[in-house]
TORKOL-4160 file (C-alpha; in steps of 0.2 Angstrom, whole numbers, padded with zeros to 4 digits, m for minus):
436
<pt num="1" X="0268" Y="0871" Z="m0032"/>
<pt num="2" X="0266" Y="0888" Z="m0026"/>
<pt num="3" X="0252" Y="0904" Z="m0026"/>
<pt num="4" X="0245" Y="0902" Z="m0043"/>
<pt num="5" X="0236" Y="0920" Z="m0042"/>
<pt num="6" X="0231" Y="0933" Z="m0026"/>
<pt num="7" X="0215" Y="0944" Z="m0023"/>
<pt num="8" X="0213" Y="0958" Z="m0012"/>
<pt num="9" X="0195" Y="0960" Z="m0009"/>
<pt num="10" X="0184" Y="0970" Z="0005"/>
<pt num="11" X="0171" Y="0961" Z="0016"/>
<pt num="12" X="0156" Y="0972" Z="0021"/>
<pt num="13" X="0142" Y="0960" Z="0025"/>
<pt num="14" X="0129" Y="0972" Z="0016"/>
<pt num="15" X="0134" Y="0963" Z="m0002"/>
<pt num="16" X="0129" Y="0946" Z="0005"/>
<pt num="17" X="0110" Y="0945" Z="m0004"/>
<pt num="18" X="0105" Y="0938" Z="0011"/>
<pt num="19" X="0110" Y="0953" Z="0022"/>
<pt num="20" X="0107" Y="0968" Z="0011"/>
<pt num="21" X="0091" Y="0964" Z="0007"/>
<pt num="22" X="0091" Y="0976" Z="m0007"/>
<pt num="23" X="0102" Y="0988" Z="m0001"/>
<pt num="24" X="0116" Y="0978" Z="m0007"/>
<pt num="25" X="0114" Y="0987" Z="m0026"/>
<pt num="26" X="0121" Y="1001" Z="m0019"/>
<pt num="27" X="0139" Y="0993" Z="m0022"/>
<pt num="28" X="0136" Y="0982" Z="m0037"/>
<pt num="29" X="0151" Y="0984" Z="m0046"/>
<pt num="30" X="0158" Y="0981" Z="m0029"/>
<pt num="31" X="0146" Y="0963" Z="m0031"/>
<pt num="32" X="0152" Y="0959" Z="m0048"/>
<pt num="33" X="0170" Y="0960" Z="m0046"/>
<pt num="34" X="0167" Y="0949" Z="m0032"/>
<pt num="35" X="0157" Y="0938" Z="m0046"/>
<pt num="36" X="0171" Y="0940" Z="m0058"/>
<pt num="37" X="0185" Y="0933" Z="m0043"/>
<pt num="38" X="0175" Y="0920" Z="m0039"/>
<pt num="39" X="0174" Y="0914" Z="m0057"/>
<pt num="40" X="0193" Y="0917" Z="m0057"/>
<pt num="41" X="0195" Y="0905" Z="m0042"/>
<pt num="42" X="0185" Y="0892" Z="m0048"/>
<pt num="43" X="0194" Y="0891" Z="m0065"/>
<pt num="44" X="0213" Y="0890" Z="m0056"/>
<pt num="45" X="0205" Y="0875" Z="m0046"/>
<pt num="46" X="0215" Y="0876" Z="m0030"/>
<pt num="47" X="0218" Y="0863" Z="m0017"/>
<pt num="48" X="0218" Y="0876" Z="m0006"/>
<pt num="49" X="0212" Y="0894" Z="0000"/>
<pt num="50" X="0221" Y="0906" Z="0010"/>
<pt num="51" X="0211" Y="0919" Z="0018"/>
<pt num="52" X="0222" Y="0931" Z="0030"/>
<pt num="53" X="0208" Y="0942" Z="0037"/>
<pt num="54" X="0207" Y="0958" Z="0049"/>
<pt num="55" X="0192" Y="0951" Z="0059"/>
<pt num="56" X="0201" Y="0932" Z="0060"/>
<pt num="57" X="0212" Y="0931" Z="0078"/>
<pt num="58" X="0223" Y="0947" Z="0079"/>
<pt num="59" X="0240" Y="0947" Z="0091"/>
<pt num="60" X="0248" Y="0960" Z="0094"/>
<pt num="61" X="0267" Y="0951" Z="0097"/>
<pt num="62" X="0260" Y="0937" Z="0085"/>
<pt num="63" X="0250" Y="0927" Z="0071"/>
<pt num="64" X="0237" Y="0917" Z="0073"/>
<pt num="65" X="0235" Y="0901" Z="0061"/>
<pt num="66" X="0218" Y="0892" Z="0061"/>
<pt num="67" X="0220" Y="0874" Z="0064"/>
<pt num="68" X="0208" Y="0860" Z="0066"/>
<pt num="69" X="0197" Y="0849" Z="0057"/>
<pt num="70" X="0185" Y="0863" Z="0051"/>
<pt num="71" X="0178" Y="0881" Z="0054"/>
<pt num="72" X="0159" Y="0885" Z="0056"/>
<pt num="73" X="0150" Y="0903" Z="0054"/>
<pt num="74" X="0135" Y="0912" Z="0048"/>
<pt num="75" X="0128" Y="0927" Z="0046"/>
<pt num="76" X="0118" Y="0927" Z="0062"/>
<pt num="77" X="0126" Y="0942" Z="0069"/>
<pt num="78" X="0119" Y="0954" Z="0052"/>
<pt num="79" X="0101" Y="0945" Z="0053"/>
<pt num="80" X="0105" Y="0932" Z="0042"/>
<pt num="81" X="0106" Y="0914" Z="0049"/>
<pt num="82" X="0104" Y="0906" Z="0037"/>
<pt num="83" X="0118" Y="0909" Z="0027"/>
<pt num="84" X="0131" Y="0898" Z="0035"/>
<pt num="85" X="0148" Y="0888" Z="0033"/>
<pt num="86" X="0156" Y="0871" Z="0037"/>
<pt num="87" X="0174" Y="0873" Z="0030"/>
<pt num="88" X="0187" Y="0859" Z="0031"/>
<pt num="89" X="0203" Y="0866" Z="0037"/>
<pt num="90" X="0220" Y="0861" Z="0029"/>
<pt num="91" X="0228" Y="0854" Z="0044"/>
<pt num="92" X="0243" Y="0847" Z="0036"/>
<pt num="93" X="0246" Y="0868" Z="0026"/>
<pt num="94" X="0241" Y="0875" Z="0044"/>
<pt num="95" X="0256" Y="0864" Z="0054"/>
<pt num="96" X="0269" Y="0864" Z="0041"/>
<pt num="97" X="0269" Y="0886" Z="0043"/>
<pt num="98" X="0267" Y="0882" Z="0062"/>
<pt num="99" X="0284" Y="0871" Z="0062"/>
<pt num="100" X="0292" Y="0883" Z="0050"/>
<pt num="101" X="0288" Y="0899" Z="0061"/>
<pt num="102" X="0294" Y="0888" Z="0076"/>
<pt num="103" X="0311" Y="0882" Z="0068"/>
<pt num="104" X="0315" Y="0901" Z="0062"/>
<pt num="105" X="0309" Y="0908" Z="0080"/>
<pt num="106" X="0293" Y="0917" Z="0070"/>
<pt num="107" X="0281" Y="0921" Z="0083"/>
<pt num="108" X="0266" Y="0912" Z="0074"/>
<pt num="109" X="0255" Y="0899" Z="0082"/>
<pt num="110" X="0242" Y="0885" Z="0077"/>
<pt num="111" X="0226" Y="0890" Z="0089"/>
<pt num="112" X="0214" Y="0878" Z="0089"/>
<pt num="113" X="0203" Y="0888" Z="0103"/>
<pt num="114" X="0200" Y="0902" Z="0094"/>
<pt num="115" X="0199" Y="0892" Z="0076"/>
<pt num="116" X="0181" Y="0886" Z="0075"/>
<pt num="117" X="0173" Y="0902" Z="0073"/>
<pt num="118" X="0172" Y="0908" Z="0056"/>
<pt num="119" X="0173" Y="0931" Z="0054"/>
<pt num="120" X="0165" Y="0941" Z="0041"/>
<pt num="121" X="0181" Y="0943" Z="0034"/>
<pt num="122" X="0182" Y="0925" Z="0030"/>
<pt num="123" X="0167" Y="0922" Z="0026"/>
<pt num="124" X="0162" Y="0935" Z="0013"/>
<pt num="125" X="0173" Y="0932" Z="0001"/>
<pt num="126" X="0169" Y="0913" Z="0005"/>
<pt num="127" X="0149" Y="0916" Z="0003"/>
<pt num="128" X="0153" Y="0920" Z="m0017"/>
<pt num="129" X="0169" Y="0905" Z="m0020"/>
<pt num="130" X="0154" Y="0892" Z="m0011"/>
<pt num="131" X="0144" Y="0898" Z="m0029"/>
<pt num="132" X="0154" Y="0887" Z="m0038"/>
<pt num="133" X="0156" Y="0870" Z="m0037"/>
<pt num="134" X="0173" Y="0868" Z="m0030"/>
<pt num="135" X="0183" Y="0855" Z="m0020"/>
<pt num="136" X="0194" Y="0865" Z="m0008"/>
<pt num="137" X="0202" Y="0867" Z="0011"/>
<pt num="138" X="0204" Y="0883" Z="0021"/>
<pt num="139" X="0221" Y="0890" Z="0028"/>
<pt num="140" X="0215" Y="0908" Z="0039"/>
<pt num="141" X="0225" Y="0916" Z="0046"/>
<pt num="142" X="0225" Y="0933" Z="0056"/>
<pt num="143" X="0236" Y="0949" Z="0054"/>
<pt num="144" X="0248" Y="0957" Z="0068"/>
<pt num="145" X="0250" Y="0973" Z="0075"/>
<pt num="146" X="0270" Y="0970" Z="0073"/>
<pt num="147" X="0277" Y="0980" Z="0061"/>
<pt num="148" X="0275" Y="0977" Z="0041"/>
<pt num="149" X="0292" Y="0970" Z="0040"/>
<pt num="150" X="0285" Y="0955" Z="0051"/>
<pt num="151" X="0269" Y="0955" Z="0042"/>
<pt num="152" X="0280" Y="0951" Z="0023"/>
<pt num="153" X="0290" Y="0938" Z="0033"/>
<pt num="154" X="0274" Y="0930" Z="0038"/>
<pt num="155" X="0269" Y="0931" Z="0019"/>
<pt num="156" X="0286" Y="0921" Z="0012"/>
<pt num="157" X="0282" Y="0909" Z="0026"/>
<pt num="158" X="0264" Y="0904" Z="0019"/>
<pt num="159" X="0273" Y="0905" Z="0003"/>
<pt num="160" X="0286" Y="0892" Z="0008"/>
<pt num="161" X="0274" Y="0880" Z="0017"/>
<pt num="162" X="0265" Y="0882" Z="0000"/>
<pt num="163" X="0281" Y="0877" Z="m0007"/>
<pt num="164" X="0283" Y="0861" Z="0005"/>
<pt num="165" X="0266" Y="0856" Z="0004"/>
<pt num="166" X="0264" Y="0856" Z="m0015"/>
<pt num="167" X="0248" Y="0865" Z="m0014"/>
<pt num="168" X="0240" Y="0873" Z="m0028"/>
<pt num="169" X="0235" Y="0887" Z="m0018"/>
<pt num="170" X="0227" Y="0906" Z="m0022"/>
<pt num="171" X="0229" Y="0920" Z="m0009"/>
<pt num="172" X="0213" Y="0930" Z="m0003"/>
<pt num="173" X="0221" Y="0946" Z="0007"/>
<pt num="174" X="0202" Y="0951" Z="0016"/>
<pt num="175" X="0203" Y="0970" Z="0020"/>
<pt num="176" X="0193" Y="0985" Z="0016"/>
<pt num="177" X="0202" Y="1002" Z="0012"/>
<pt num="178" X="0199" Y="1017" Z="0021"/>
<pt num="179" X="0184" Y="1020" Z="0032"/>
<pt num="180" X="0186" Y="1038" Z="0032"/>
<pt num="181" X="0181" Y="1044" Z="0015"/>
<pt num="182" X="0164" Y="1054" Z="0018"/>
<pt num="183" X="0156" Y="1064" Z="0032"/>
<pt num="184" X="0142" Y="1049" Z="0032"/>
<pt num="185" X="0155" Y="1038" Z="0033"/>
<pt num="186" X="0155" Y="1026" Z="0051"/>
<pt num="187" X="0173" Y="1038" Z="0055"/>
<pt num="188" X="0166" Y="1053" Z="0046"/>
<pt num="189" X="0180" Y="1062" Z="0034"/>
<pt num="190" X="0199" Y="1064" Z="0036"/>
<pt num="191" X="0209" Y="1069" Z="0021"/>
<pt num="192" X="0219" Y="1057" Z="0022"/>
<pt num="193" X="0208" Y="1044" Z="0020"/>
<pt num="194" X="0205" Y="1048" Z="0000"/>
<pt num="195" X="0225" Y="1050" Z="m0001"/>
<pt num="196" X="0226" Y="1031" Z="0005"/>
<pt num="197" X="0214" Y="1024" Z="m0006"/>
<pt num="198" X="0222" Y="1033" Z="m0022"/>
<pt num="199" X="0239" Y="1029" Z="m0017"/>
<pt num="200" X="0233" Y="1011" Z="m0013"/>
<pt num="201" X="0225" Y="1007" Z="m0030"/>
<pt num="202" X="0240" Y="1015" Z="m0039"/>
<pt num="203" X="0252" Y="1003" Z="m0032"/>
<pt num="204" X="0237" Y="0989" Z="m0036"/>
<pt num="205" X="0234" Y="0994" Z="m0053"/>
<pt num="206" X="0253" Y="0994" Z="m0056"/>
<pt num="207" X="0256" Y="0979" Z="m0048"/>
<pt num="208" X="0270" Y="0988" Z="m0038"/>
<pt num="209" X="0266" Y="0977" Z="m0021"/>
<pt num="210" X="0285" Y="0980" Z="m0013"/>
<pt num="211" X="0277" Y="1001" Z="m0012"/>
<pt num="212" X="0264" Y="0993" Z="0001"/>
<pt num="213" X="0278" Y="0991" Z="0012"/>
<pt num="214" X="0282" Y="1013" Z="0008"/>
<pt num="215" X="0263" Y="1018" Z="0018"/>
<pt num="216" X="0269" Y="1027" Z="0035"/>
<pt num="217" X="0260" Y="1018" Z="0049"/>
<pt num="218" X="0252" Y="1035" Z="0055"/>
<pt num="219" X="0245" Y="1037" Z="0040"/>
<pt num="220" X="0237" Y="1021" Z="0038"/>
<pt num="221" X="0228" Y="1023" Z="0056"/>
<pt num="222" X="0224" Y="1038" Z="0050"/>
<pt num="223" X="0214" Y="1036" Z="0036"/>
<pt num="224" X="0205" Y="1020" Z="0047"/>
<pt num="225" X="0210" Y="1007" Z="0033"/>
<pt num="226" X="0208" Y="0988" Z="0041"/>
<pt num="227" X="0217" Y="0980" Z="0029"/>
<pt num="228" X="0232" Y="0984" Z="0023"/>
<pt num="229" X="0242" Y="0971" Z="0034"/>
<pt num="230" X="0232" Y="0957" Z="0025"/>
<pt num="231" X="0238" Y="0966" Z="0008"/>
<pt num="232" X="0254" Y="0965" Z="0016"/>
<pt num="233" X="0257" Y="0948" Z="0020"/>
<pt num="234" X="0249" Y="0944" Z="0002"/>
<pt num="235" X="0263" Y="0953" Z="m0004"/>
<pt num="236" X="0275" Y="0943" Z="0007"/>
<pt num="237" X="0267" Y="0926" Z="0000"/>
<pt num="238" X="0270" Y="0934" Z="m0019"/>
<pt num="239" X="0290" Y="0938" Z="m0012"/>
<pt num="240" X="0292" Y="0950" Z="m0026"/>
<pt num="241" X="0286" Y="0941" Z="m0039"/>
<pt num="242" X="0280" Y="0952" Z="m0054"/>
<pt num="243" X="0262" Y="0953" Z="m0056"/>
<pt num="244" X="0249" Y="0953" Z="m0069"/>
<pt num="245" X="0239" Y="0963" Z="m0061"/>
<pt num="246" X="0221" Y="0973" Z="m0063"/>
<pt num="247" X="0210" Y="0984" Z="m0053"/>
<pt num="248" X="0192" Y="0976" Z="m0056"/>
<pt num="249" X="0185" Y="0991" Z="m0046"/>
<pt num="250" X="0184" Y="1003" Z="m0033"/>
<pt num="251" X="0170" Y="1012" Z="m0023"/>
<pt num="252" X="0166" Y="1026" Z="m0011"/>
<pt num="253" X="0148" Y="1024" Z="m0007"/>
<pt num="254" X="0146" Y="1021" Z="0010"/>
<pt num="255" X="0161" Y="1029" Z="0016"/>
<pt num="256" X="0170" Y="1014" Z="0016"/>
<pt num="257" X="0185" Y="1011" Z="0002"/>
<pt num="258" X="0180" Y="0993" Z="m0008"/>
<pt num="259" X="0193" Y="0989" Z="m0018"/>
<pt num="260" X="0192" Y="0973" Z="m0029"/>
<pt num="261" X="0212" Y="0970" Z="m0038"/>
<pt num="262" X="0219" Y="0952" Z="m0046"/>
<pt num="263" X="0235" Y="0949" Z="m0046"/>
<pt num="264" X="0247" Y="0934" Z="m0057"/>
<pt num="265" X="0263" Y="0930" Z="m0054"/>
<pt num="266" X="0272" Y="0929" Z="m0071"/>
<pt num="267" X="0282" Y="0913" Z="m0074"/>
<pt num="268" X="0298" Y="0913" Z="m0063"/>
<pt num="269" X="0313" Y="0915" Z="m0074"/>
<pt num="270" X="0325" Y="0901" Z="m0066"/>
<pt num="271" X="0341" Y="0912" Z="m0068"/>
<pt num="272" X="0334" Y="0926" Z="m0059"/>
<pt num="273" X="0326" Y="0913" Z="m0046"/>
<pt num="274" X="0343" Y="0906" Z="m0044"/>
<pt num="275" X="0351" Y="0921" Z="m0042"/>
<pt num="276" X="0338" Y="0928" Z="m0030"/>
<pt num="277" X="0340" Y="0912" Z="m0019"/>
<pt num="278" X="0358" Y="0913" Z="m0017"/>
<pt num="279" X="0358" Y="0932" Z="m0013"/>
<pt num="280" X="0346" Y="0927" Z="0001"/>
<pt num="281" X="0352" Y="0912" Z="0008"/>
<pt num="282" X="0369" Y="0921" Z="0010"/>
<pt num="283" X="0363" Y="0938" Z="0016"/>
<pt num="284" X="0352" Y="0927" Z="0028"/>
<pt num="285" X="0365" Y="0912" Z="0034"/>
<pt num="286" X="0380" Y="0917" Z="0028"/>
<pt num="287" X="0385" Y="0902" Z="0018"/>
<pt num="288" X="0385" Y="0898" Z="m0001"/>
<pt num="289" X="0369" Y="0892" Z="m0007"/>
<pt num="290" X="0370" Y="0874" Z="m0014"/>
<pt num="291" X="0366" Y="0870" Z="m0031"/>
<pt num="292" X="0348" Y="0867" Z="m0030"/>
<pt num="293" X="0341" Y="0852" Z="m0036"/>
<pt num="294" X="0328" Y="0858" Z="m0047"/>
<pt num="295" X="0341" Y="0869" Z="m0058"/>
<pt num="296" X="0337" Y="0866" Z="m0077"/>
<pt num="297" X="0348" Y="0855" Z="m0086"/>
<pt num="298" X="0354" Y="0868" Z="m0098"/>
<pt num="299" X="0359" Y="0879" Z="m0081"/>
<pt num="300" X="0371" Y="0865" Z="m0074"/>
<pt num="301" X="0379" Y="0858" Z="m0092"/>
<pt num="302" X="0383" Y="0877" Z="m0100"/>
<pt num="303" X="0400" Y="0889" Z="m0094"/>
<pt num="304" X="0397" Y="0904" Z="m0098"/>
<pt num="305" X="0400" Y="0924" Z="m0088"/>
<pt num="306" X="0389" Y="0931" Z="m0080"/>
<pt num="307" X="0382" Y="0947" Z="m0073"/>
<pt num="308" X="0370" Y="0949" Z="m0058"/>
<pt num="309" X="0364" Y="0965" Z="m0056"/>
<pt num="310" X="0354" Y="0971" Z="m0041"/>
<pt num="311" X="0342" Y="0988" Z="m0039"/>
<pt num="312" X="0333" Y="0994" Z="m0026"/>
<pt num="313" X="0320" Y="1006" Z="m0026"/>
<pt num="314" X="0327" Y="1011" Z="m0048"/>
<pt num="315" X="0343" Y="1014" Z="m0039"/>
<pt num="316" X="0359" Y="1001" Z="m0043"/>
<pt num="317" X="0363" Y="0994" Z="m0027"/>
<pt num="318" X="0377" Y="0981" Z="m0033"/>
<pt num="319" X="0383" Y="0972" Z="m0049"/>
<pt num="320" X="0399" Y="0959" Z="m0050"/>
<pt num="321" X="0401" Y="0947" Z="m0064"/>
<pt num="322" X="0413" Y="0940" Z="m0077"/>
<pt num="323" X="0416" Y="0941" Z="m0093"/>
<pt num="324" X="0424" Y="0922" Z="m0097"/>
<pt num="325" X="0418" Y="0909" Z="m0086"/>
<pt num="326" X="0425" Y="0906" Z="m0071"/>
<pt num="327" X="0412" Y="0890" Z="m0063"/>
<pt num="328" X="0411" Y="0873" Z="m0069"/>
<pt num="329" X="0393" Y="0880" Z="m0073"/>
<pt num="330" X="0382" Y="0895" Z="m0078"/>
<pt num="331" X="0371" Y="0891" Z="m0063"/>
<pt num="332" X="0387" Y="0891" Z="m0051"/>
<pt num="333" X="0393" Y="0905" Z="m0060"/>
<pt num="334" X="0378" Y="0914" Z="m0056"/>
<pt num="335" X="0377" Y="0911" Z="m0036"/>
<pt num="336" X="0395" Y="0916" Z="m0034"/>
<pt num="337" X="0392" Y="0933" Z="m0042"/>
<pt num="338" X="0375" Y="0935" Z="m0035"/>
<pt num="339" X="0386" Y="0934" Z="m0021"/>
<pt num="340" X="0400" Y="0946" Z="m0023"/>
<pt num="341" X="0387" Y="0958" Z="m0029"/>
<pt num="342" X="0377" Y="0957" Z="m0014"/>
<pt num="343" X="0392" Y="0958" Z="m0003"/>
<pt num="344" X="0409" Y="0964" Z="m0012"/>
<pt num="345" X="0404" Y="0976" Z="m0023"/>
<pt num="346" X="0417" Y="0991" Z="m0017"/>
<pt num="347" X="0406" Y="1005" Z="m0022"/>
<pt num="348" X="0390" Y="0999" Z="m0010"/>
<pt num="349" X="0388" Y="0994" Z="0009"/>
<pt num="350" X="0385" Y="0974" Z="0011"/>
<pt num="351" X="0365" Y="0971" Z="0007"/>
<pt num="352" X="0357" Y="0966" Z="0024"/>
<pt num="353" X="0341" Y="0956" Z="0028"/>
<pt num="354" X="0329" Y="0969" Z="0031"/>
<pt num="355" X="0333" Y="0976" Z="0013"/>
<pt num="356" X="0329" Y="0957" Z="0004"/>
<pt num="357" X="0310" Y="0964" Z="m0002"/>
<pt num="358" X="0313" Y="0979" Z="m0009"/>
<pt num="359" X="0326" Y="0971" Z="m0023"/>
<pt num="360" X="0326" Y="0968" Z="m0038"/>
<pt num="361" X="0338" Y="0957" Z="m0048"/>
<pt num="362" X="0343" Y="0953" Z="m0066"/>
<pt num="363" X="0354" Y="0941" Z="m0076"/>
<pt num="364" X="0365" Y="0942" Z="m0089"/>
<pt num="365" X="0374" Y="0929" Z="m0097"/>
<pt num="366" X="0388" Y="0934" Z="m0107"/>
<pt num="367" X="0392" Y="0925" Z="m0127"/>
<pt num="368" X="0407" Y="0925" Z="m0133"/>
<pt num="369" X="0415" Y="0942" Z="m0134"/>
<pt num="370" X="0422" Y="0942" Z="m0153"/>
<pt num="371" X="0435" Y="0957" Z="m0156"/>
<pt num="372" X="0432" Y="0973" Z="m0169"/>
<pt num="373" X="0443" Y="0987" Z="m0174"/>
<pt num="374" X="0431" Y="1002" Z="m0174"/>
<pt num="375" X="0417" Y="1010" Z="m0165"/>
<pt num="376" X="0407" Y="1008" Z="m0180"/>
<pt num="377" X="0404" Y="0989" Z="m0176"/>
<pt num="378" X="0396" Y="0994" Z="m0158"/>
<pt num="379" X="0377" Y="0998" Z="m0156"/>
<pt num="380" X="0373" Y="1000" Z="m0139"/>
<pt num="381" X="0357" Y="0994" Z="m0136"/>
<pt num="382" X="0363" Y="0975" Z="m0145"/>
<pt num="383" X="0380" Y="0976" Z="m0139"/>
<pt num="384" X="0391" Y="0976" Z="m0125"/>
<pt num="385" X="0410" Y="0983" Z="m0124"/>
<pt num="386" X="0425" Y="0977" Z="m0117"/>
<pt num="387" X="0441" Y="0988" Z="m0119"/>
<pt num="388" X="0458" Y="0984" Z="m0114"/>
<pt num="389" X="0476" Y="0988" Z="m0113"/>
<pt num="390" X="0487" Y="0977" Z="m0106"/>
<pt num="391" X="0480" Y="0969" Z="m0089"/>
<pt num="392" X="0469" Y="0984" Z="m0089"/>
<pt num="393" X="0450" Y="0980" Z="m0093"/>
<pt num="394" X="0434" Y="0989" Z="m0093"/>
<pt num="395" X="0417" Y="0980" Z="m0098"/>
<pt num="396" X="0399" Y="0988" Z="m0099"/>
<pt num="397" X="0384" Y="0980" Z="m0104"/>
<pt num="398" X="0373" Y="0982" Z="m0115"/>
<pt num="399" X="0355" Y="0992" Z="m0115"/>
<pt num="400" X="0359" Y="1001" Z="m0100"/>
<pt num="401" X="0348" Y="1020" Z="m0097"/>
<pt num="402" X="0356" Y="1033" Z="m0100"/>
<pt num="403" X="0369" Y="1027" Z="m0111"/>
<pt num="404" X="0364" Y="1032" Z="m0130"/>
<pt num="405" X="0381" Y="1032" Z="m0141"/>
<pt num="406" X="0396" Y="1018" Z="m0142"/>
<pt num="407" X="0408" Y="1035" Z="m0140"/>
<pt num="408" X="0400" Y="1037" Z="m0124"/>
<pt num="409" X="0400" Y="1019" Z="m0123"/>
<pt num="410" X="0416" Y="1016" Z="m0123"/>
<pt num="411" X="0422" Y="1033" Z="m0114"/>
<pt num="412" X="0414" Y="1025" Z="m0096"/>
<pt num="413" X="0422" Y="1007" Z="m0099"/>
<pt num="414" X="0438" Y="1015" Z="m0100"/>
<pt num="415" X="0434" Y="1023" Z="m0084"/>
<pt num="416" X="0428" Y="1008" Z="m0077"/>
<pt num="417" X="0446" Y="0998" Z="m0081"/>
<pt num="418" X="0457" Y="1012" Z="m0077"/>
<pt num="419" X="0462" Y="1019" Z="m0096"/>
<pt num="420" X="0465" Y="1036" Z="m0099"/>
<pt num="421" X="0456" Y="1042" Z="m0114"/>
<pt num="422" X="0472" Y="1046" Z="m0124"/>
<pt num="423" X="0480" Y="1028" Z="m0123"/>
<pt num="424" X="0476" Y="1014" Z="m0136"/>
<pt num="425" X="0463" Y="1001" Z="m0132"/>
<pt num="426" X="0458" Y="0982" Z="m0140"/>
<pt num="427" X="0439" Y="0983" Z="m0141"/>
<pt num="428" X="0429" Y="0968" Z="m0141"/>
<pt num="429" X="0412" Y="0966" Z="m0142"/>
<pt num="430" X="0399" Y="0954" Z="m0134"/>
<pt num="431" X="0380" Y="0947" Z="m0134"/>
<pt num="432" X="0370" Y="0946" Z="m0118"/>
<pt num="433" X="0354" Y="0935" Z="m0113"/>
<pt num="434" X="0345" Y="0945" Z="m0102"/>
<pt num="435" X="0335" Y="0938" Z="m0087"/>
<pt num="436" X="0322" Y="0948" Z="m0080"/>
């Protein structure tokens, strides 16, 4: 299985009935968001919860993972004892991301000592879930004061002991936003600290969660945010996957940024998936990724070309692929030239580990090219153009910015295969299926 949907929620005790007494309708849309996520949670049924909180354990050289057999808290420290939790930990989830850390020398650790005890920022978004009747288990774990690039890492790890573990699991990242947004505020007023909660619900609202990783540390601290680690590592257990996602809401009214945002992984494309794993697994070991042995039937019995293409940031940053088969399959077609274009494409540097989040990849899988006599038999947004002249060969694909006429078309292609424009050519054209 793997994260069915992820929330980023804040966690000041004062919406907790029980604790603000009243005072708590002063956020209220902050309240019914958190009804709203609660409802969502309940629906998607999980197996399991992840909380990663700012107030769980926090390392600066490391990650702490609650283990044991349960954690207990209450609301005792904001006057309200009664409000208390008995949560049953998922032991097996918590020791399969403790050996997979261990086995990649990740510095996260299982802690039982410092597990029992449950934080507000567990237990707030906890206190509106318990409203529903749901049969559940708790993975919590804390943030680090490593860099964010550890942080993600410690996201895909969660993700793959997910994975492992078969869990249906959701992802709560626990974090409010900036604490200095007004003069009454418990930091008082930095300009920044508006600038980080504006840029902050952009990227949510557009589901952009690779941009998280684009905030300047400085100006995190300075806008006093306490959780964009946990959105972080959210992020990480999402590994680039594209989002539904929605800003349920946002408040400044204590001085104190509450933002309430769902996100949902769109179904997986398995070419992309495939293509993705190869990249990674090669950039990361080395070697040539295996045929996987999940890969669709229609993957492993079909030749075909194919194109992978990579961006980062908008920008291309590698494309290799062929135009006639070249694989006993499309899916062995596809991790060699995820490959090549990761590592061997002349006009880029290699792709290197640290660069792995901020890609993007697509797949195209080439029918039949079919020759034509004229331009006129070109549209550039359906087909794709291959030009020739003797062993010289240009091909460009279909639907690509910026290229609006078959003229300019095939003027680039020529380029591409080395073909001045005054000598003859053999067009052919040709149909893609685009993976995105």
């Amino acid at each position: 299985m793997a994260i069915l949907a992820a929330f980023i929620v804040p966690h000041p005790p004062l919406i907790v009935a029980e604790v603000g007494r009243g005072n708590e309708k002063e956020v209220q849309k902050t309240i019914d968001s958190y009804r709203e996520i609660a409802a969502q949670v309940a629906a998607l049924k999980p197996d399991t919860i992840i909380i990663s909180s700012p107030h769980a354990p926090m390392y600066r050289d490391g990650f702490h993972i609650s283990c044991g057999e349960k954690g207990v808290g209450s609301f005792a420290d904001f006057r309200a004892p009664q409000v208390r939790f008995e949560e049953s930990y998922d032991t097996e989830l918590a020791q399969t991301l403790a050996d997979l850390a261990k086995r990649e020398g990740f510095p996260a650790f299982a802690d039982s000592a410092r597990s029992a005890a449950l934080d507000h920022g567990t237990m707030v978004p906890l206190y509106f879930i318990e409203k529903h009747d749901l049969d559940f288990k708790l993975l919590r774990v804390g943030l680090s004061w490593l860099g964010f690039d550890y942080n993600y890492r410690f996201g895909q790890l969660i993700a793959k002991a997910v994975e492992k573990t078969q869990r249906r699991a959701v992802y709560i990242a626990s974090g409010d936003l900036s604490h200095k947004l007004q003069d009454h505020g418990p930091y008082g007023f930095d300009p920044q600290g508006p600038k980080y909660d504006a840029r902050l619900i952009d990227v949510c609202a557009r589901g952009a969660l690779g941009e998280l990783m684009d905030f300047d540390e400085s100006f995190c601290e300075q806008a006093a945010e306490c959780g964009h680690r946990s959105f972080i590592i959210m992020s990480g257990a999402l590994d680039g996957a594209k989002v539904d996602a929605k800003v349920l809401s946002h408040e400044d009214v204590t001085g104190v940024g509450y933002g309430v945002c769902t996100f949902y992984p769109q179904r997986k494309d398995p070419y992309v998936e495939l293509a993705k794993a190869a990249l990674t697994h090669y950039v990361t070991t080395g070697e040539k990724l295996a045929l996987p042995a999940g890969t669709p039937d229609e993957m492993k019995n079909t030749r075909a070309g194919a194109f992978v293409s990579i961006h980062k940031n908008g920008e291309l940053r590698g494309c290799i692929g062929t135009i006639a088969p070249t694989e006993p399959s499309v899916a062995q077609e596809i991790i060699s030239n995820a490959i090549s274009a990761a590592s061997r494409d002349p006009r880029f540097d290699p792709i290197t580990e640290d660069e792995l989040p901020q890609l993007e990849i697509n797949v195209d899988v080439l029918n039949e090219p079919e020759q034509i006599s004229s331009l006129d038999e070109l549209d550039v947004k359906r087909y794709g153009v291959i030009v020739s002249n003797g062993f010289r060969r240009g091909l460009l694909l279909p639907d690509l910015d910026g290229v609006d006429s078959p003229e300019q078309q095939v003027r680039i292609a020529r380029a591409k295969g080395n073909i001045r424009q005054d000598e003859p050519i053999i067009l052919h054209r040709f149909e893609v299926i685009r993976h995105k």
